[in-house]
Every structure is written in structure tokens, then in C-alpha cells.
N, C-alpha and C positions, 0 to 999 in steps of 0.2 A: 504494500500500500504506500503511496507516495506522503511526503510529508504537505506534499497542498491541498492533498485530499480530507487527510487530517487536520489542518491547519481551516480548512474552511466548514468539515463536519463543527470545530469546537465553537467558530465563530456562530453559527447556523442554530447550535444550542445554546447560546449567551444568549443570543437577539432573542429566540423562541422562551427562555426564562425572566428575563427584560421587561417582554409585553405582559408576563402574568403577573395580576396583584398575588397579596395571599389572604385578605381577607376576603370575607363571605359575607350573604345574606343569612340572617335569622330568621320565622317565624314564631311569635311571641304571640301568644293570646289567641290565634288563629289569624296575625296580621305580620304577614313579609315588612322585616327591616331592613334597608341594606345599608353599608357601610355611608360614610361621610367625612369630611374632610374640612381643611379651611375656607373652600371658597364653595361647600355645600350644607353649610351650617344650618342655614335658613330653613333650606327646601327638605332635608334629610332629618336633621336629630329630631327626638321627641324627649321632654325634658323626663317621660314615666318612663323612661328604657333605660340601664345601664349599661355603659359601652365599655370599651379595653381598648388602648395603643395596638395598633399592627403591627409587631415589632419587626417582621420581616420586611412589610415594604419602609420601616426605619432606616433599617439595615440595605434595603435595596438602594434608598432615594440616596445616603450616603457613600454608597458603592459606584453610583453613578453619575455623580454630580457634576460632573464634569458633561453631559450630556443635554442638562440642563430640564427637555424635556421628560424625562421620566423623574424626578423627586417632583414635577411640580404634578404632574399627574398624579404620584403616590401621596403627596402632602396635603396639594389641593381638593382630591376628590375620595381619596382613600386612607385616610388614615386612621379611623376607630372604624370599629365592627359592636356590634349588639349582641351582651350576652344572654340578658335576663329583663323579667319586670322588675321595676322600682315595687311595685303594687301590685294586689292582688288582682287573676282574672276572674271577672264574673260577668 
């Protein structure tokens, strides 16, 4: 196997793990939450949900900063995930 073969396999699985966040949506209550971020504050959080840092796209957005595009997607639109109710469902 040539080393440009390999050389552009590696590149090919960096770009393809790049594009994925790692957090997720929740269902809570019988209602999909999904992740939010600094510039989806508004439209995403719900103040009855608690959420958790993403630490991987933490970890991404500083891995790649130099890229510029991917931490402001991972900071901007994905940075907490939803684990739980603040409150009881009924």
C-alpha cells in the first residue's frame, strides 16, 4: 500500500470525524430536546431541563481552532446536551 494512499485514507477520516458533533438529542417528558449552544440560547434551552458541557466537541473546537469554522459551529450551536427534568413529568 502506498504511503499516499494512506496518507489521504487518514486525512479522509479526520474531515469525516470533524463534521460529527458528539452530542445528542434527548427526549424528556415525551418532548425531543436537542443540544444548544451560544448563538442558540434563545431558540433551544428550556430553563425546566438540565443540561451538561459537551466535552468532546470542547475538546474538538480546541483541536481545531485553527480552522476556525468548526469550534464556532461546536461552541455556537452545540455545546450543552439535555440530561434530565429540572421537574416533575405529569
Amino acid at each position: 500500500m502506498s504511503t499516499n494512499l494512506i496518507k489521504l485514507t487518514a486525512i479522509v477520516c479526520l474531515v469525516a470525524l470533524s463534521l460529527s458533533a458528539c452530542g445528542s438529542s434527548k427526549t424528556i417528558c415525551n418532548k425531543t430536546y436537542d443540544t444548544y449552544g451560544a448563538f442558540s440560547t434563545d431558540d433551544e434551552h428550556n430553563p425546566d431541563i438540565k443540561y451538561k458541557v459537551i466535552a468532546g466537541n470542547v475538546v474538538w473546537s480546541i483541536l481545531l481552532i485553527e480552522t476556525v469554522v468548526f469550534p464556532v459551529y461546536f461552541i455556537g450551536f452545540s455545546l450543552f446536551e439535555p440530561v434530565e427534568s429540572k421537574v416533575s413529568c405529569s
